[in-house]
MDTraj code that builds the backbone (N, CA, C; nanometers):
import mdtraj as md
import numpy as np

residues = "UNK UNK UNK UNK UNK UNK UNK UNK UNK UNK UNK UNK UNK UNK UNK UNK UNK UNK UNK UNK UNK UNK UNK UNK UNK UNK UNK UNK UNK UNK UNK UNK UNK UNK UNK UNK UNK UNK UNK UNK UNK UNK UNK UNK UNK UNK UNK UNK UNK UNK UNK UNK UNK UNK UNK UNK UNK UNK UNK UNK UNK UNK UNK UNK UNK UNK UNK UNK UNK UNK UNK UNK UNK UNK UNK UNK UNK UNK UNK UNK UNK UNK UNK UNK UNK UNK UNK UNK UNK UNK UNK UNK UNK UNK UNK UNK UNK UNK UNK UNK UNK UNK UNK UNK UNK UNK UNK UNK UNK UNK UNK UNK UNK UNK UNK UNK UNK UNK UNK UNK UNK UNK UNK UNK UNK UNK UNK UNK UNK UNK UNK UNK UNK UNK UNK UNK UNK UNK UNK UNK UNK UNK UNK UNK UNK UNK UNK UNK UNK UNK UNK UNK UNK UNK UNK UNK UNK UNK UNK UNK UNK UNK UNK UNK UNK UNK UNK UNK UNK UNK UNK UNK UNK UNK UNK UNK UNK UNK UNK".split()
xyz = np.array([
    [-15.9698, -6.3157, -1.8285],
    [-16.0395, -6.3042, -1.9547],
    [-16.1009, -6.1645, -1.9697],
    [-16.1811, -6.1341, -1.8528],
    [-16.2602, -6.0009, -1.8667],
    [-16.1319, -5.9050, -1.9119],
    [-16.0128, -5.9546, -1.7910],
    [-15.9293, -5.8096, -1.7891],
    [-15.8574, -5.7944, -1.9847],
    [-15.8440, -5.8835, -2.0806],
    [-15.7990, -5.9046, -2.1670],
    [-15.9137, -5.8473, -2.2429],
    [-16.0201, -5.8810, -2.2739],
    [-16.1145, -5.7889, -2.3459],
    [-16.1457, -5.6764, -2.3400],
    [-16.1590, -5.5775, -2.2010],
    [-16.1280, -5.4716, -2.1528],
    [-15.9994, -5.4045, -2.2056],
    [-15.9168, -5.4461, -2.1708],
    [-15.7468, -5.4166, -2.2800],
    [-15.7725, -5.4127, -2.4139],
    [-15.7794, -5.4823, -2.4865],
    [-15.8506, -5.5366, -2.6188],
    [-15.9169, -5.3620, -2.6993],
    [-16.0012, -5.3691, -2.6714],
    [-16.1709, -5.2577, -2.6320],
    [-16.0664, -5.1565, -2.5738],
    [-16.0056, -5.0523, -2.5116],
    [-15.9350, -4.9944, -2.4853],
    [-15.8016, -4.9410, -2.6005],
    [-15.7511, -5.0564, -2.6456],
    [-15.6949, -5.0457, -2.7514],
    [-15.7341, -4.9965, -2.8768],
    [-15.8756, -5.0195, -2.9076],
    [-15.9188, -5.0091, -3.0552],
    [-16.0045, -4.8435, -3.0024],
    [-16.0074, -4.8282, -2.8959],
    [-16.0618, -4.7011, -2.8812],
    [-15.9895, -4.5964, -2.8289],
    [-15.8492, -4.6027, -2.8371],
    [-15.7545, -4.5230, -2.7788],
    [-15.7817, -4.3989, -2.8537],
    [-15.7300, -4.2812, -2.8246],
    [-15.7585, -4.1222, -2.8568],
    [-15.9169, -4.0728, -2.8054],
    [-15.9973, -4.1470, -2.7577],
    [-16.1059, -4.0810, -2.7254],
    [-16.1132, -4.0098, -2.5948],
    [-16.1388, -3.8641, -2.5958],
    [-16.1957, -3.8344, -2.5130],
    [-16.2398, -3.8993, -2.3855],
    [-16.3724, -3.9624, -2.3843],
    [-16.4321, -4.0305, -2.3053],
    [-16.4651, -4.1714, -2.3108],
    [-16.4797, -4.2455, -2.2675],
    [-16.5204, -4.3706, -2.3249],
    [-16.6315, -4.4428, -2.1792],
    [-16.7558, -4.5169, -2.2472],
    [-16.8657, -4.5176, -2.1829],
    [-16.8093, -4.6987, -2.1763],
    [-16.8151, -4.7321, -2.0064],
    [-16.8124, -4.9075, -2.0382],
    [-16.9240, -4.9876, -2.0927],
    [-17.0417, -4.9386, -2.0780],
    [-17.1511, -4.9940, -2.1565],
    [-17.2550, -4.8860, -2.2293],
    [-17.3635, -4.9168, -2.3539],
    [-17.4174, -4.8735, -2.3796],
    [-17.5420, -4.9621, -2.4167],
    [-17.6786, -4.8994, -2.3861],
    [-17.7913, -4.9657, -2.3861],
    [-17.8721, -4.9756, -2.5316],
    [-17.9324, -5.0545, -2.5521],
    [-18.0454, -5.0209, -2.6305],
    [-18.1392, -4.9441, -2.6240],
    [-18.2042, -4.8510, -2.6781],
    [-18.2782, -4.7184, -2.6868],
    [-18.4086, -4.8007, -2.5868],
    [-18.4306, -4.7402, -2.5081],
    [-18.5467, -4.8011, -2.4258],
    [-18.5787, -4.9043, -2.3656],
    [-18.4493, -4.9642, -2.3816],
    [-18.4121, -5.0699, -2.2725],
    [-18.3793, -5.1130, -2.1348],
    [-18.3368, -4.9594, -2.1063],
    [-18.2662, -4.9973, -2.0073],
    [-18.1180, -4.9447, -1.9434],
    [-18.0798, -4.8948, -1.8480],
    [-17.9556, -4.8350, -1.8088],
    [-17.8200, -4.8862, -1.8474],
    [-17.7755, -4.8140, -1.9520],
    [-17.6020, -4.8336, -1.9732],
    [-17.5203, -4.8516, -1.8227],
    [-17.5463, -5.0025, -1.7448],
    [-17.4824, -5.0089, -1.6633],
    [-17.4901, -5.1290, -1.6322],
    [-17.3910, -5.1653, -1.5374],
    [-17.3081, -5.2359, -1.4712],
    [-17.4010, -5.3331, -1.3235],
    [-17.4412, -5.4683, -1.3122],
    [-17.5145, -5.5120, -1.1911],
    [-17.3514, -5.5151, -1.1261],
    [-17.3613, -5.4312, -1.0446],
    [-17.2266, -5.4530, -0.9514],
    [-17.2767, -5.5632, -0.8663],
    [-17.3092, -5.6189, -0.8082],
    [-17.3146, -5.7153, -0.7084],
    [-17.2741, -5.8531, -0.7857],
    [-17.3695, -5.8427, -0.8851],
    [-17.3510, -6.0308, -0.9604],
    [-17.2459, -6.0215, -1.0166],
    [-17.1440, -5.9075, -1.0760],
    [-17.0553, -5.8993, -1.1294],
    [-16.9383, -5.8464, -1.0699],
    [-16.8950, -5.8683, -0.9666],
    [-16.7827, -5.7793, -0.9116],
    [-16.6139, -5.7835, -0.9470],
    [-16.6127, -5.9298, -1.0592],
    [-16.4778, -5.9504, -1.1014],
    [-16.5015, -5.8375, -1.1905],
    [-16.5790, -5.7810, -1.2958],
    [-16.5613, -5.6881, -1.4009],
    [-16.5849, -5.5278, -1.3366],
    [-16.5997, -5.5195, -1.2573],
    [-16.6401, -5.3724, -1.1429],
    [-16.4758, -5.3853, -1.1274],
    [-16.4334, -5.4649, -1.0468],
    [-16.2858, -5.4562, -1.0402],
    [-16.1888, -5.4382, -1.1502],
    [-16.2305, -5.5080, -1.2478],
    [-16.1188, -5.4563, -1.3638],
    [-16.1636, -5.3667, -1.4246],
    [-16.2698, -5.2866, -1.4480],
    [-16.2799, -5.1883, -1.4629],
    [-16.2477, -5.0574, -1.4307],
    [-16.2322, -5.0277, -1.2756],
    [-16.2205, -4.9574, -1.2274],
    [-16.0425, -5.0038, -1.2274],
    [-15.9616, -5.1031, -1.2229],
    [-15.8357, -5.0699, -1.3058],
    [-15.7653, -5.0558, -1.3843],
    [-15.8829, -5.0306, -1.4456],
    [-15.8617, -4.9735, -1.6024],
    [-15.8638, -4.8373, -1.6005],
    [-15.9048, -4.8033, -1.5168],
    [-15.9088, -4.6635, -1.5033],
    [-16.0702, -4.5601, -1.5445],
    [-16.1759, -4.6858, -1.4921],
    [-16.2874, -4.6480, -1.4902],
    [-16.3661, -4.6124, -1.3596],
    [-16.4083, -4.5179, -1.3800],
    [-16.5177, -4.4539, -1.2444],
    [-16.6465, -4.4779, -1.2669],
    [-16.6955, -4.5534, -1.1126],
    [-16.8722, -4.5575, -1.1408],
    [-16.9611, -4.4499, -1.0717],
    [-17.0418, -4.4177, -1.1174],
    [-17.1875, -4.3092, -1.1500],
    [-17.2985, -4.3681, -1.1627],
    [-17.3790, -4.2417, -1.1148],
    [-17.5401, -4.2844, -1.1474],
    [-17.5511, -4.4179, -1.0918],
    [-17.5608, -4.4434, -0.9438],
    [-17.6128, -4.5453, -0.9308],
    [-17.7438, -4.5763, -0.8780],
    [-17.8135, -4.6424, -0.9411],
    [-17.9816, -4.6997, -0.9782],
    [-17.9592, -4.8383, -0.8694],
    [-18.0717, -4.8844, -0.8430],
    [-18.1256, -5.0150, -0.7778],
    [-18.2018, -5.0309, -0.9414],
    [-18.1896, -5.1589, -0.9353],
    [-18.2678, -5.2606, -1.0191],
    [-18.3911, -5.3438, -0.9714],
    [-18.5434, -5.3217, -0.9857],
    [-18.6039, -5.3904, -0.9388],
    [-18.7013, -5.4674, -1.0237],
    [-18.7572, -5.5887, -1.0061],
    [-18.8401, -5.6209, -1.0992],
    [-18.9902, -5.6966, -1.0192],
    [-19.1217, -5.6622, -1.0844],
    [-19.2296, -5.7397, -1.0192],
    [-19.2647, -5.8110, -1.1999],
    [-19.3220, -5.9481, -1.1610],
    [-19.3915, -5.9751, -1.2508],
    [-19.5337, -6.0339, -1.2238],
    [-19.6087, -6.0138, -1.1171],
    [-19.7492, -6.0092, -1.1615],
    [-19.7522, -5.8234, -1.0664],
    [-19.8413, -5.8295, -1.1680],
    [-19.8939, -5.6252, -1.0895],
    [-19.9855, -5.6743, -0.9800],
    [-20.0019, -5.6047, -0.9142],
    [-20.0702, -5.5771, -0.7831],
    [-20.2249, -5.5749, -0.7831],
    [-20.3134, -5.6183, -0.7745],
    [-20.4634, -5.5829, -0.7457],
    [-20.4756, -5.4356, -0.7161],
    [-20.5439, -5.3461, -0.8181],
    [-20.5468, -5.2364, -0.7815],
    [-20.6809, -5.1908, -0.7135],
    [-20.6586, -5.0802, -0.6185],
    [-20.7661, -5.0576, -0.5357],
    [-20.8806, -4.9365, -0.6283],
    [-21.0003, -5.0072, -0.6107],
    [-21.1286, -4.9118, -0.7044],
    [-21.0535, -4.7517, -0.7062],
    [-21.0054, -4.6921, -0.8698],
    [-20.8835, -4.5692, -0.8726],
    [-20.9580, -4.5185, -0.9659],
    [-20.9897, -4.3969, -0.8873],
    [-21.0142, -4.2872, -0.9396],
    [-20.9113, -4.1665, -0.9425],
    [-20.9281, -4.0678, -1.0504],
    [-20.7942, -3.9899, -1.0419],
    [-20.7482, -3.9369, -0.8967],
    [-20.6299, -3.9426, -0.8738],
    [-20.5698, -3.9005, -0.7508],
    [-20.5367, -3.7401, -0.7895],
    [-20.6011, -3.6655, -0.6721],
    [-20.5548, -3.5130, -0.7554],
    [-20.4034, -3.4729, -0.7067],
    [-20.3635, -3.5426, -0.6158],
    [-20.2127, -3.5544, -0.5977],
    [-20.1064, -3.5859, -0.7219],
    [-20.1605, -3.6632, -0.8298],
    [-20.0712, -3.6634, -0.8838],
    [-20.1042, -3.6054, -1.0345],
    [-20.0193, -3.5562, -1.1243],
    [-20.0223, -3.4955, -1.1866],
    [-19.9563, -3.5961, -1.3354],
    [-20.0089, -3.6180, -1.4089],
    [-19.9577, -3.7080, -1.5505],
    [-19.9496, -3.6253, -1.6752],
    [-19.8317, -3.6143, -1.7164],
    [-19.7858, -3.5220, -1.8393],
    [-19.7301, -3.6316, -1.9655],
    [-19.7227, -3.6205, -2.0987],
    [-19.7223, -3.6913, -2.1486],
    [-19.5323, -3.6677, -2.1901],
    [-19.4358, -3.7326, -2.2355],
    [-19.3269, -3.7455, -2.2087],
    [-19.3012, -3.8164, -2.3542],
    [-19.2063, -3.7723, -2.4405],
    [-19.1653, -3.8203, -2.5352],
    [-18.9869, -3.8950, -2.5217],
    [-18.9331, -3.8389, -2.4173],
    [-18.8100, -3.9151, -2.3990],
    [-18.7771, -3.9564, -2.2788],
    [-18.8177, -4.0487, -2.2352],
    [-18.8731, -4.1961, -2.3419],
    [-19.0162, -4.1452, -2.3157],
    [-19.0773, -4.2327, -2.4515],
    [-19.1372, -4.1928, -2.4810],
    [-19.2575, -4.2277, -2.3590],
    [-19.3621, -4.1758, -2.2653],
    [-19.4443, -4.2598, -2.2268],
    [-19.4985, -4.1106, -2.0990],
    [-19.5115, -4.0948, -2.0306],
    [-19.5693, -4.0343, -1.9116],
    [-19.4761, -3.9682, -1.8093],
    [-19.4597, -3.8579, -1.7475],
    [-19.4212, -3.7957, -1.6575],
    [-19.4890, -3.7494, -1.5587],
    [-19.4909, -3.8755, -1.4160],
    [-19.5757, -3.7949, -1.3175],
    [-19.5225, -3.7202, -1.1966],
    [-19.5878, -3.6806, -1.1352],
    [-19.5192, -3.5507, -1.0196],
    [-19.6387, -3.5475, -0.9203],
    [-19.6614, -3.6199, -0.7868],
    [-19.7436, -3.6151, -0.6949],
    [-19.6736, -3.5128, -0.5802],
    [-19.7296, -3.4047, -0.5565],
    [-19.7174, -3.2958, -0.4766],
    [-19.8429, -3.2392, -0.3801],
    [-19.7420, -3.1729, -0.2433],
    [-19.8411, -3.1478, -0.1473],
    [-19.7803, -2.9951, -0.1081],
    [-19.7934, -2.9564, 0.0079],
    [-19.7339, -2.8020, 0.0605],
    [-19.5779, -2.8313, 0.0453],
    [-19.5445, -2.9669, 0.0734],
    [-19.3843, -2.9459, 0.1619],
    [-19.3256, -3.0562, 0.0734],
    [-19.3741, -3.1284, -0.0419],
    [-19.2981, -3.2368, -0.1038],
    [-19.3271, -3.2571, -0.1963],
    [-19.2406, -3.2892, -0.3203],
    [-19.2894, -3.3617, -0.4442],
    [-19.2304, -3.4943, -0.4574],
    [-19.3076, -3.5631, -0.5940],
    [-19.2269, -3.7064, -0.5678],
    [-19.2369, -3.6972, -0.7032],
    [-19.1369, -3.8288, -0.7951],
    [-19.1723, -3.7786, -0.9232],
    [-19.1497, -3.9354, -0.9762],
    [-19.1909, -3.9573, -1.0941],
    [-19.1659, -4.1071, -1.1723],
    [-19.1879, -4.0910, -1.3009],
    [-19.1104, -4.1709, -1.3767],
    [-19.1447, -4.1801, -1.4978],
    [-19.1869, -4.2819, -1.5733],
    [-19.3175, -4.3308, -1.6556],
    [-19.3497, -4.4372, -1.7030],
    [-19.3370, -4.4728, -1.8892],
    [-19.2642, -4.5673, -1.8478],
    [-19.2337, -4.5902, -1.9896],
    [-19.3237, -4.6847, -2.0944],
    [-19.3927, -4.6424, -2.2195],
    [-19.4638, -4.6794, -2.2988],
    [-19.3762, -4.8455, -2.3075],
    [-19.4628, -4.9586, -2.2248],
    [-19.4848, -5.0999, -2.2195],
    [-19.4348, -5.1428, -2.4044],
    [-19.3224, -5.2041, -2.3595],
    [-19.2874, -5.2972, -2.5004],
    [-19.3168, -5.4507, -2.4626],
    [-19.3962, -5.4981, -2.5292],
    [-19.4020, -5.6353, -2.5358],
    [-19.4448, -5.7014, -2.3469],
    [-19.5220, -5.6129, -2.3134],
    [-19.5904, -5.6683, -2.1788],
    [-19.4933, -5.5935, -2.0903],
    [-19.4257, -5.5884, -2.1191],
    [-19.3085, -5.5155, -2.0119],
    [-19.3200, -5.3762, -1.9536],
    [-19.3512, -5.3134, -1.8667],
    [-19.3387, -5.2081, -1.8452],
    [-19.1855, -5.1243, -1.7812],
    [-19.1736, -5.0303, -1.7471],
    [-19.0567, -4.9714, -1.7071],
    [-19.0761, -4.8212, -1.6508],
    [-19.0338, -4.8456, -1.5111],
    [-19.0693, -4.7057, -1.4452],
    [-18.9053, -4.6620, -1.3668],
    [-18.8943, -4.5331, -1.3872],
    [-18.7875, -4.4578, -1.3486],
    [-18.8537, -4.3826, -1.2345],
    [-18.8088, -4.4380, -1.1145],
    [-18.8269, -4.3699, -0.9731],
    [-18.7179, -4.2549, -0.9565],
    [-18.7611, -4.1411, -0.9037],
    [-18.7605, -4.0498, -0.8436],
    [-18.6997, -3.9922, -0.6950],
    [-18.8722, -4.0486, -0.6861],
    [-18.9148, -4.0404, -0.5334],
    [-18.8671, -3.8800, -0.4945],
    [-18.9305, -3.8618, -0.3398],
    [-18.8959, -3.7364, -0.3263],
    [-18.7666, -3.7090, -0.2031],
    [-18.7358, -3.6162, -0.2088],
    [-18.5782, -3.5641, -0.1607],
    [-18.6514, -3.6193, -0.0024],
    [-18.5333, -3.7229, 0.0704],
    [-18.5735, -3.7750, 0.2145],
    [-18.5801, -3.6549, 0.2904],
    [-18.5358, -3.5894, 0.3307],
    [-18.5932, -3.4378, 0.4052],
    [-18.7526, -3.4604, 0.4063],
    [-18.8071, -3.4946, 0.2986],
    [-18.9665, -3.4457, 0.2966],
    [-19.0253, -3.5563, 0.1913],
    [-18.9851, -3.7236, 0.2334],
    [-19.0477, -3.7770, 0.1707],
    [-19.1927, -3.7900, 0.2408],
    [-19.2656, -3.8452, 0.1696],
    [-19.4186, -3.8478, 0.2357],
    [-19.4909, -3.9929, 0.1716],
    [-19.4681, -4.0669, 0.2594],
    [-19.4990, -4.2305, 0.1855],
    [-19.6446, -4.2110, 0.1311],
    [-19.7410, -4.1698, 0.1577],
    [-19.8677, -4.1369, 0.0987],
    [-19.8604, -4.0730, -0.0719],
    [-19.7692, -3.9736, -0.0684],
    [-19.7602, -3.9289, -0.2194],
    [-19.7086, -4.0087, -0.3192],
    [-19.5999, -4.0887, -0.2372],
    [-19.5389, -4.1975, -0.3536],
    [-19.6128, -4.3229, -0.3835],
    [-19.7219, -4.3135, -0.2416],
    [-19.7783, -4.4553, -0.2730],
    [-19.8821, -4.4392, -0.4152],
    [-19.9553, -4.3170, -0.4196],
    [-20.0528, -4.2738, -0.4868],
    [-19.9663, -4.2252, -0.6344],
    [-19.8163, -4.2144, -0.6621],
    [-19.7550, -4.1979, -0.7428],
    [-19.7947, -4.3637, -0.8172],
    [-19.7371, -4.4211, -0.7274],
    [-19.6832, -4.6000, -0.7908],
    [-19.8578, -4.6434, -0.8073],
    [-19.9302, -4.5947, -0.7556],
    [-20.0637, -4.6405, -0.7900],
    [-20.1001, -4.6287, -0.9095],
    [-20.0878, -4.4472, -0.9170],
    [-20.1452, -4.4149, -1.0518],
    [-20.0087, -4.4832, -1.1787],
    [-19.8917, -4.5182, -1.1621],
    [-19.8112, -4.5799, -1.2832],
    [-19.8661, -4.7020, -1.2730],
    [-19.8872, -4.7602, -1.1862],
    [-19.9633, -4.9535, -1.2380],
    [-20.1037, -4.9204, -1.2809],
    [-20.1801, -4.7759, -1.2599],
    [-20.2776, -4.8242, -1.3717],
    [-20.2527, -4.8157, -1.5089],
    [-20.1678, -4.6953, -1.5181],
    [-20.1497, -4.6670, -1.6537],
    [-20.0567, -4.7916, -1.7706],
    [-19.9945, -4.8889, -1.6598],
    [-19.9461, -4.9842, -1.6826],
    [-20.0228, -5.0918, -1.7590],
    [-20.1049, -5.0978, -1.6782],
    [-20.1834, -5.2127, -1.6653],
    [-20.2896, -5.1612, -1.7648],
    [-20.3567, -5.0110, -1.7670],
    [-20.4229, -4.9940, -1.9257],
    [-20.3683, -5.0500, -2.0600],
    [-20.2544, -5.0560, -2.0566],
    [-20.1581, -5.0336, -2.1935],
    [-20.0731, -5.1681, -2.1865],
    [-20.1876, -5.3330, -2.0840],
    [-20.0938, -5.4589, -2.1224],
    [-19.9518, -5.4673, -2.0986],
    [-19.9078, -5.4282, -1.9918],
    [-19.7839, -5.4749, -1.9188],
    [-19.8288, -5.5911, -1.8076],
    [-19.7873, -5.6789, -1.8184],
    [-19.7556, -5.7848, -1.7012],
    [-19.6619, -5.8137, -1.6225],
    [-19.5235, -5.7256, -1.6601],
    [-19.4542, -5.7310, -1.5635],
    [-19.3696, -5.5795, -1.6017],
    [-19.3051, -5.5866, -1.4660],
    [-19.2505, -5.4420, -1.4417],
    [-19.0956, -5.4112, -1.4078],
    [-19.0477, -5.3208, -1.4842],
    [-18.9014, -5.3174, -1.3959],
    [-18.8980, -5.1622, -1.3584],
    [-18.8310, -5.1591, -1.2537],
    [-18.8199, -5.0092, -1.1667],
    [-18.7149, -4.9812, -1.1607],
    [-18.6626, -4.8622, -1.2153],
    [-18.5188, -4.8122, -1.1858],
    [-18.5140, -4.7405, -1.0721],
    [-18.4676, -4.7509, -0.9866],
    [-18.4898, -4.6362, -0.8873],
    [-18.3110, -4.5395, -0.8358],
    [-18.3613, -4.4245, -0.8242],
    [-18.2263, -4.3673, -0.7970],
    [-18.1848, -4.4051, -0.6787],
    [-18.0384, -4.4435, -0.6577],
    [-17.9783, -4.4239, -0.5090],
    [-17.9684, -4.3334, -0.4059],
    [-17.9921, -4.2570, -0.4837],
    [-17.9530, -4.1415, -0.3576],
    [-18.0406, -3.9634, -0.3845],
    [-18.1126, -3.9954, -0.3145],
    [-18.1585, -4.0017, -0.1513],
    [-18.2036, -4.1696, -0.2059],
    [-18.1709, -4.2165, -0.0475],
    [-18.2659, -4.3706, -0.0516],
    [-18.4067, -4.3668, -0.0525],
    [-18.4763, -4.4454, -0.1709],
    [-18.6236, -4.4157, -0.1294],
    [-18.6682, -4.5325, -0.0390],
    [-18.7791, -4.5044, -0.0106],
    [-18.8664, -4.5997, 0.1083],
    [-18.8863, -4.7060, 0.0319],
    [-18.7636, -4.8485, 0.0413],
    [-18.7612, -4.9574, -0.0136],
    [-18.8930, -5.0936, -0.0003],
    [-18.9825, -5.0583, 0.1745],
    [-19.0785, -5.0455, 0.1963],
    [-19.1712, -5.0882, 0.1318],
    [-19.2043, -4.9461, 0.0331],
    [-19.2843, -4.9197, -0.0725],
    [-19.3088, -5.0242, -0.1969],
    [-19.1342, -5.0880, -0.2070],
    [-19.1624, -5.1155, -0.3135],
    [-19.1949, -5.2601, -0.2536],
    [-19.1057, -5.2961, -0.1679],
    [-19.1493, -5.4419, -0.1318],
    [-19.3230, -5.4865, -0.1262],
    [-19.3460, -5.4033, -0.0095],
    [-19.5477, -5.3988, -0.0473],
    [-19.6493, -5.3818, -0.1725],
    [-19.5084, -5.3259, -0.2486],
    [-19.5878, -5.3115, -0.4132],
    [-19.5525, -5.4615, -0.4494],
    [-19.4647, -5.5731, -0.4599],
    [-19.4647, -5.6784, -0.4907],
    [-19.3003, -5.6787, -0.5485],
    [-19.2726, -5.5697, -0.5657],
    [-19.1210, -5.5442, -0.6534],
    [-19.0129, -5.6532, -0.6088],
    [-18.9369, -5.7052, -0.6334],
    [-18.7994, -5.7988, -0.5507],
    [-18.6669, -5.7197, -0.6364],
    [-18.5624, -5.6228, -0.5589],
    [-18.4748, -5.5930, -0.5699],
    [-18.3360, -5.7465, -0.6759],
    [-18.3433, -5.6772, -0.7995],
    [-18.2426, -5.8126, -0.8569],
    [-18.0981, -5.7273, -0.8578],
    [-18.0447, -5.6066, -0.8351],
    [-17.9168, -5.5852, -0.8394],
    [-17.8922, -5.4366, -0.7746],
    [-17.7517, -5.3529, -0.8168],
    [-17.7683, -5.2540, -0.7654],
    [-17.6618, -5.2055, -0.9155],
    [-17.7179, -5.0947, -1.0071],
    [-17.6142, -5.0796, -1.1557],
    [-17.5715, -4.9766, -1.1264],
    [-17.4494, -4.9452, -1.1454],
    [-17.3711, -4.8465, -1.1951],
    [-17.2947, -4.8105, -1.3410],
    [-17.3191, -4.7171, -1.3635],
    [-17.2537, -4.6544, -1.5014],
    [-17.0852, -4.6457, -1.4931],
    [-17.0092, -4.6778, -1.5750],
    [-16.8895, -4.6144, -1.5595],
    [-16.7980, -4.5663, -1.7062],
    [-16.7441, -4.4953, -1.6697],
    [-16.7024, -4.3662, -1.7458],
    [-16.5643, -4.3940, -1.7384],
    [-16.4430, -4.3617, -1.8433],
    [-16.2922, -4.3423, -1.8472],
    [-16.2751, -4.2040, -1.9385],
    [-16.1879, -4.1136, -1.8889],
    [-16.1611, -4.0008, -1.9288],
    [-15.9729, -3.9744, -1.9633],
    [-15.9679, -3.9449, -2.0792],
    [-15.8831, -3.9564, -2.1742],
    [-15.8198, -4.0835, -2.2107],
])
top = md.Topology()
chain = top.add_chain()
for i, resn in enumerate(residues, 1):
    res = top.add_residue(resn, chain, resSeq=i)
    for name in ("N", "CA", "C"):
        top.add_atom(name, md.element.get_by_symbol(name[0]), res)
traj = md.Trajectory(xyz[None], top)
């Protein structure tokens, strides 16, 4: 079935350039693929003549964490971010940065794009005080639950997120067909 709709969708988009296998809703969420829960459509995809990219971990918490009495951390640094729209932080020391992005909470929901810093010189202290300062700003602005994109590669300190309350639900990839 998948492989017939894929054919289908292929057909009505023939002459393009590029062609994207999924596309998201504006602030929703990654144009991609849970490869694990889905691996019959990863497979026909990729013989279709699609390549996967950008691959993210999917994580989600839904109660936030008890936060500890937070005062500004001068480690981290909060810039205000219009795409998407919501916060850009960057916790830095002599030898490391870490970085995240927090996305302006729709409907209780929050959404943070992990970073983290290059494994050479991660420093679990900066990221912890990263993910600190995004659940307050979370939690100012009525989110009750959270989803974390986090990049694959470098691996970040999964650790982190488990002790933050996070539970890993997939692993997405993007995929792409060219001509």
């Amino acid at each position: 079935m998948i492989d017939a709709l894929v054919s289908h969708a292929l057909r009505e988009l023939r002459g393009r350039q590029i062609t994207h296998a999924f596309t998201a809703a504006r602030g929703l969420g990654l144009a991609a693929l849970p490869t694990s829960r889905r691996p019959v459509t990863k497979k026909v995809l990729e013989h279709a003549g699609f390549s996967g990219r950008n691959s993210w971990r999917y994580l989600r918490r839904t109660t936030p964490p008890e936060l500890d009495a937070r005062a500004a951390c001068p480690l981290v640094e909060v810039v205000c971010s219009k795409a998407p729209p919501g916060w850009w932080l960057k916790a830095r020391d002599d030898e490391s940065t870490a970085e995240l992005v927090v996305q302006e909470p729709m409907g209780g929901l929050g959404t943070l794009w992990w970073f983290g810093a290059d494994a050479r010189h991660a420093d679990r202290r900066l990221e912890r005080a990263l993910l600190q300062e995004a659940d307050g700003i979370l939690r100012d602005r009525g989110a009750s639950e959270t989803i974390l994109y986090a990049a694959g590669d470098p691996a970040p300190d999964w650790g982190l997120f488990k002790a933050a309350g996070f539970t890993e639900i997939d692993q997405l990839t993007s995929y792409i067909r060219h001509g």
